[in-house]
C-alpha angles and dihedrals in degrees: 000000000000117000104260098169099255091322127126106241117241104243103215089050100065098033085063091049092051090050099049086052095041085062097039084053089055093056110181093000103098114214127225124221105256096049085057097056091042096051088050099043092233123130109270084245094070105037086057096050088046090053097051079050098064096025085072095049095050102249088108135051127199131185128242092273100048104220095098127073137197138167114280135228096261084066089063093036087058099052083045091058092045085045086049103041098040105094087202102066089041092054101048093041091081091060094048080055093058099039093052090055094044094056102022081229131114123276129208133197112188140168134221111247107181089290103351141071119223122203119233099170145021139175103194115217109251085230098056121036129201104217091205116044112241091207101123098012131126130230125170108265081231094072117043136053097249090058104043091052082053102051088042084064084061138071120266088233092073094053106106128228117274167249104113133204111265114222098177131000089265090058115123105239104174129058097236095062092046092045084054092051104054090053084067094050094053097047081041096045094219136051137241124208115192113199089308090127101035127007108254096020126109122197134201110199128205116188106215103228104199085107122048116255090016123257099184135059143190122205147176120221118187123168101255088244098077097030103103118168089256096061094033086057082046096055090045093062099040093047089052102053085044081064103054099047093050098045085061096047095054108095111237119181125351120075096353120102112239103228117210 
């Protein structure tokens, strides 16, 4: 159950909110009625009445047959309006920008959300082209350079057990690897992140630390075959002056609400 203060969680509510997530997590897999009852544990009645619900709202799709069932576009107007209205990530977009132009490579802005990073922005290398947009998509802080210079901001004791879900053969899967690694990030002071993620990727990773412990981090990625120690050396320092600037862009304090 979600932390709601002391509170007793309204049921419908949440179990609106876990079906909506559940959809967003299948992607481009529809989901038919019954695995969806199934999955939440809810009679197949009122999952259907649930899903004409939201269907309605927009928050559902369904296809002509109606018998299979996908996330809607007020799910995506909504995480435009929480890009848009969130002064952080406007802040910080002008410096992707910069940085993509100063390395040719792709450049990542994520968020900490309890063991994932979410991306919030991205700026793709014109030499290497995501066919799908990160922009609003999950990965295991664990894996990626965004999330490890997050959880290095953090305490080991909040590291949980593991093991831990393997991504690539390069993954960390036991604490004690990961917990090695981020020692070398914070005597480092960036991460690296070599084809932990994706296959054939490297990351450098930047925590943003306007907030304590950082929530926010910026990164690097580049394919391996074009990553030589001179450009890698290259990436690090202007990464790192990215970060500055953008670390004393970003408004803190005054005037500006502190979201939980």
């Amino acid at each position: 159950m979600s932390d709601t203060g002391g509170l007793r969680e309204v049921k419908s509510a949440a179990r609106t909110v876990e079906l909506l997530e559940l959809l967003a997590a299948r992607g481009d897999r529809p989901a038919r009625l019954q695995e969806l009852a199934d999955e939440l544990g809810v009679p197949r009645s009122s999952m259907y009445a649930l899903l004409q619900t939201l269907i309605s709202r927009g928050w559902v799709r369904t296809d002509v047959t109606g018998s299979l069932y996908g996330i809607g576009i007020h799910a995506l107007l909504t995480g435009t309006s929480y890009l848009d209205s969130d002064p952080r990530v406007r802040a910080v977009r002008p410096y992707l920008d910069e940085a993509s132009e100063a390395l040719g490579e792709t450049i990542h802005m994520g968020r900490l959300d309890g063991r994932d990073v979410a991306y919030l922005a991205t700026r793709e290398s014109h030499e290497y082209l995501r066919t799908i947009s990160r922009v609003g998509r999950r990965l295991p802080a664990h894996v990626g350079a965004l999330g490890k210079a997050l959880l290095a901001q953090r305490p080991d004791a909040e590291l949980p057990e593991g093991p831990y879900e393997a991504l690539t053969p390069n993954s960390h899967t036991s604490r004690e690897s990961l917990l090695a690694d981020l020692a070398e990030t914070r005597s480092r002071g960036w991460s690296v992140d070599r084809e932990e993620g994706v296959t054939g990727i490297v990351g450098f990773g930047f925590a943003l630390r306007y907030d304590s412990p950082a929530l926010d981090a910026i990164s690097c990625s580049v394919p391996v075959a074009r990553l030589t120690p001179a450009h890698e050396e290259r990436i690090v320092a202007v990464m790192r002056e990215i970060r500055i600037k953008a670390e004393a862009t970003v408004p803190s304090g005054s005037g500006s609400v502190h979201w939980r």
